[in-house]
C-alpha positions as CSV (number, residue, x, y, z in Angstrom):
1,X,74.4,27.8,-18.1
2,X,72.1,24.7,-18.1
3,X,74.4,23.5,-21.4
4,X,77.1,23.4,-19.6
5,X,76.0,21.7,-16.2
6,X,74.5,19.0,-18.6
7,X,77.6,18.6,-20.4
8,X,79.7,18.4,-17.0
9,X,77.0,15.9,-15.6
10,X,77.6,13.9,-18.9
11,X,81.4,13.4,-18.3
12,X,81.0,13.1,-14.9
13,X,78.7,10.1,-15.3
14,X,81.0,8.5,-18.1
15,X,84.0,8.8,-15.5
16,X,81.7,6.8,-13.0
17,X,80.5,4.2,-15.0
18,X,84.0,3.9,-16.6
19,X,85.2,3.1,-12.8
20,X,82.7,1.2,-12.3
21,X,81.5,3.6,-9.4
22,X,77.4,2.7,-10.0
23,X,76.2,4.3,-6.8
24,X,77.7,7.7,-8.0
25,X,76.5,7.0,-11.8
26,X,73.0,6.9,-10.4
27,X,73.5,9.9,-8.8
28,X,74.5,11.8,-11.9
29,X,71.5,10.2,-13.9
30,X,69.1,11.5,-11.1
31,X,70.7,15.0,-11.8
32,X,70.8,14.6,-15.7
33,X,66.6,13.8,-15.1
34,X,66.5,17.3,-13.3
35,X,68.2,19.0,-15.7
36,X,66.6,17.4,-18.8
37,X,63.4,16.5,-17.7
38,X,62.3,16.0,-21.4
39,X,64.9,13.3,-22.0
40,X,64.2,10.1,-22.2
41,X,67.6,8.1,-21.9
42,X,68.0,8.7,-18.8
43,X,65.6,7.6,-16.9
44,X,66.0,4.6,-19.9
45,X,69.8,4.4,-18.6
46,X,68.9,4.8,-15.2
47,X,66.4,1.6,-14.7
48,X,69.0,-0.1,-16.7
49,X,71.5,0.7,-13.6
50,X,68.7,-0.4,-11.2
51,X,68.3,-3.5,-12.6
52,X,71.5,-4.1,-12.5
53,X,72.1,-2.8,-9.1
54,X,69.6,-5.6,-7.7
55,X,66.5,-3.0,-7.1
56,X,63.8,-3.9,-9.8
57,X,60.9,-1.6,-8.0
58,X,63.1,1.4,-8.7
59,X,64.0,0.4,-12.5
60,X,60.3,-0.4,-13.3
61,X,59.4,3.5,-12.0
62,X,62.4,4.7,-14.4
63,X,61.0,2.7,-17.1
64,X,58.0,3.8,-16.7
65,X,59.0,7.6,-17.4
66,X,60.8,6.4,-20.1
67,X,57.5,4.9,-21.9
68,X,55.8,8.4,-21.3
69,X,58.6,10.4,-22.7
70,X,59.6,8.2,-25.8
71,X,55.3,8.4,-26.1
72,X,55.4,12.2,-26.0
73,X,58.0,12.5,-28.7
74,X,56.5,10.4,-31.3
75,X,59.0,6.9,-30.5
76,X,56.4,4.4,-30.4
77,X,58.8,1.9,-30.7
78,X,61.0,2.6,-28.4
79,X,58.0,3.0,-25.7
80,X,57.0,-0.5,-26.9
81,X,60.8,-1.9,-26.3
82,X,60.6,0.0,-22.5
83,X,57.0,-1.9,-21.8
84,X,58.3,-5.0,-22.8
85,X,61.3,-4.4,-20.7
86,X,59.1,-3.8,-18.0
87,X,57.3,-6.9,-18.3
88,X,60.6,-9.0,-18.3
89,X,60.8,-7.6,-14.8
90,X,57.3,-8.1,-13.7
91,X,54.8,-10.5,-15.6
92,X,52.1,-8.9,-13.9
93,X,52.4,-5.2,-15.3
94,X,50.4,-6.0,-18.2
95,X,48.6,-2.3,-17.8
96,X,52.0,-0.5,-19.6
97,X,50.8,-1.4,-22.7
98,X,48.4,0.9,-22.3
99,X,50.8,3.7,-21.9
100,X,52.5,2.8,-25.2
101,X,50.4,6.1,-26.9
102,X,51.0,6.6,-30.5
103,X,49.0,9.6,-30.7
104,X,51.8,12.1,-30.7
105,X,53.8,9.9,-33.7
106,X,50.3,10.0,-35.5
107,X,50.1,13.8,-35.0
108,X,53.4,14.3,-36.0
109,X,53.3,11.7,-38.8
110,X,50.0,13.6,-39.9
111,X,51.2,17.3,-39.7
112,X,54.8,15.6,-41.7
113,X,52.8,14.1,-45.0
114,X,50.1,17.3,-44.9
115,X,53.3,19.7,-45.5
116,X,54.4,17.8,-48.3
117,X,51.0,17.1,-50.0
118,X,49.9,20.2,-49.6
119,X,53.1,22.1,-50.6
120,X,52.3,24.3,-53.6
121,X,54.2,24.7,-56.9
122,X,54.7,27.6,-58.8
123,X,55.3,27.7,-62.3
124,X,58.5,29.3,-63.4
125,X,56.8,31.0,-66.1
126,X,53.0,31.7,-66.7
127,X,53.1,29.5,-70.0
128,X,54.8,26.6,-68.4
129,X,52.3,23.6,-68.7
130,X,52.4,20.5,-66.3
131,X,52.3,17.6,-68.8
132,X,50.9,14.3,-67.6
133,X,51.9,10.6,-68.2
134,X,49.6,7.6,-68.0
135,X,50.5,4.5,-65.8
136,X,49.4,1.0,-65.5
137,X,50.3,-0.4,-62.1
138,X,49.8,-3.6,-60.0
139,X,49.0,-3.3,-56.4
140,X,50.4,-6.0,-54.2
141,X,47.7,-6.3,-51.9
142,X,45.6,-9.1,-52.3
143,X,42.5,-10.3,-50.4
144,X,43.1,-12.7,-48.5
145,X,41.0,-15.1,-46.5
146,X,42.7,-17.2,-43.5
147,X,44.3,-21.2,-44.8
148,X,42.2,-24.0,-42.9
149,X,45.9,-25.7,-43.3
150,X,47.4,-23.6,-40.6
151,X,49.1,-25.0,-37.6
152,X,48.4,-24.5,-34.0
153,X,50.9,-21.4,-33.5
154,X,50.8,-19.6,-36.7
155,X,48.5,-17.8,-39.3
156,X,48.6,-18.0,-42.6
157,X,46.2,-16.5,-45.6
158,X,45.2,-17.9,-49.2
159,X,44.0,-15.7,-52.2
160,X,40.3,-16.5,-52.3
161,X,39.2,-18.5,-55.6
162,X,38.8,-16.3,-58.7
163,X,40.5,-13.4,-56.7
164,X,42.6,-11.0,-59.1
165,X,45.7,-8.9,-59.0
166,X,43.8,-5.2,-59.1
167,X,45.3,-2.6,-61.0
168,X,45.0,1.2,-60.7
169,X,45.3,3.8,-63.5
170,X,47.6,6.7,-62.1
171,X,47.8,10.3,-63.9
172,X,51.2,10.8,-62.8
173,X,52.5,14.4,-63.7
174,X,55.8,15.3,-65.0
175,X,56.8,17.1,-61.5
176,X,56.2,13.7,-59.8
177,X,58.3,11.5,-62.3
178,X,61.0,14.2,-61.2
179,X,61.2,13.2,-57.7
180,X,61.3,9.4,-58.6
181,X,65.1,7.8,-57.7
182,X,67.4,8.7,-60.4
183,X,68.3,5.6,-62.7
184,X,71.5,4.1,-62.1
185,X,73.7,3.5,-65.3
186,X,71.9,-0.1,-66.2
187,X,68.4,1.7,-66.1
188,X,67.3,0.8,-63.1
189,X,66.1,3.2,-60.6
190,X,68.0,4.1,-57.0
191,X,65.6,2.9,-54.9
192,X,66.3,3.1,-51.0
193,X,68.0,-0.4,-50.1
194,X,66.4,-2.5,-47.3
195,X,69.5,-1.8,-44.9
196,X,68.7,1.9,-45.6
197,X,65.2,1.8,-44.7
198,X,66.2,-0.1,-41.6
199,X,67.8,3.1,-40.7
200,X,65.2,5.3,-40.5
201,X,62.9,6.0,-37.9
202,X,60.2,3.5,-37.3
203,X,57.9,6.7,-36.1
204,X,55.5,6.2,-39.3
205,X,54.9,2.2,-39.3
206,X,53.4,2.8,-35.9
207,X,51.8,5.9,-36.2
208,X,48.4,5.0,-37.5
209,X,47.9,1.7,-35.8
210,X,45.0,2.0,-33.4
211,X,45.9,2.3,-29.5
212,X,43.8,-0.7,-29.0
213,X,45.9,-2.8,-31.8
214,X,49.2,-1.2,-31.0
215,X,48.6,-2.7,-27.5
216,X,47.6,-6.3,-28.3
217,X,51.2,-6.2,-31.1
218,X,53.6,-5.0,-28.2
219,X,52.2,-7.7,-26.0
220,X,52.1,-10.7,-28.1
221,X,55.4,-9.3,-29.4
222,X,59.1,-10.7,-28.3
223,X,61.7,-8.0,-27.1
224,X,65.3,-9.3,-28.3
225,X,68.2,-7.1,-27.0
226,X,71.4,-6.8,-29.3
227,X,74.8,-6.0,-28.5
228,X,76.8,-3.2,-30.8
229,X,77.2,-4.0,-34.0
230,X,74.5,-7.2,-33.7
231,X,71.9,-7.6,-36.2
């Protein structure tokens, strides 16, 4: 069963890298390729072998099927990481970023928010009314126009003279104020904690950014690799 040849491959590679027996590793990850072609760690895993194995030709090819599969699956920011990775290797490759697609996150991201928008709500009875409540809120985003002041290698923005914080009336129903965070016992509402929000997949703050833009943020961007357990 192909579940169980994976799973065999799998052990057999973590014997081999455990002994430190690379030549044979790379075997097993060429076989894990054939027998998963739609996953992307290993030809990930696999240029990081050939890298370290002295043969950076090889590791840029692996790398390169890892940017198209991470692509594919909707992790833009993983693809982005692989380019960069790529880069490190050769200066020259410049053209990866433009295989850093986000079209499948943005489908996926898409066809994710139109379920939940679209999701219709039955009342439990037929006289069960939706009551609404009025709400005043600020938006946090400002126009901006770019600061004269700034230095050399950095960009900043100023709120333009006489600019104002807009506001926006909301009709927010009753069945919205009941998926809001729960309050905790001080009043104050559960809100997902930075650290949390770390956590999650990074799928949706690349998904709508233009292929054209995407490409110019992973290239002016700096790739920093972290150990376990580094933040």
């Amino acid at each position: 069963m192909p579940g169980s040849r994976s799973r065999q491959l799998r052990e057999k590679l973590q014997n081999a890298l455990r002994r430190e027996r690379l030549a044979e590793a790379l075997r097993h990850y060429e076989a894990l390729q054939k027998a998963e072609p739609r996953e992307a760690r290993w030809p990930h895993r696999k240029g990081d072998l050939l890298k370290r194995l002295g043969r950076p030709n090889e590791a840029v090819e692996a790398y390169e099927q890892a940017i198209d599969l991470y692509g594919e699956q909707g992790f833009v920011a993983r693809a982005a990481a692989m380019a960069k990775v790529v880069m490190a290797i050769a200066p020259d490759r410049d053209d990866v970023l433009s295989r850093v697609n986000p079209d499948a996150a943005r489908k996926l991201h898409r066809s994710t928010r139109s379920s939940i928008v679209t999701a219709d709500f039955e009342p439990e009875s037929e006289g069960m009314e939706i009551t609404h409540t009025k709400k005043r809120i600020s938006t946090d985003a400002l126009p901006l126009i770019d600061n004269p002041m700034s230095v050399d290698d950095a960009r900043r923005y100023s709120r333009p003279p006489g600019a104002r914080r807009p506001t926006l009336d909301l009709d927010i129903s009753d069945l919205e104020l009941q998926d809001r965070p729960p309050l905790d016992d001080e009043g104050f509402d559960q809100r997902p904690t930075p650290e949390h929000l770390a956590q999650l997949p990074s799928m949706p703050l690349f998904a709508e950014v233009p292929q054209e833009v995407l490409s110019r943020i992973v290239g002016e961007s700096r790739l920093l690799i972290l150990e376990p357990g580094e933040r």
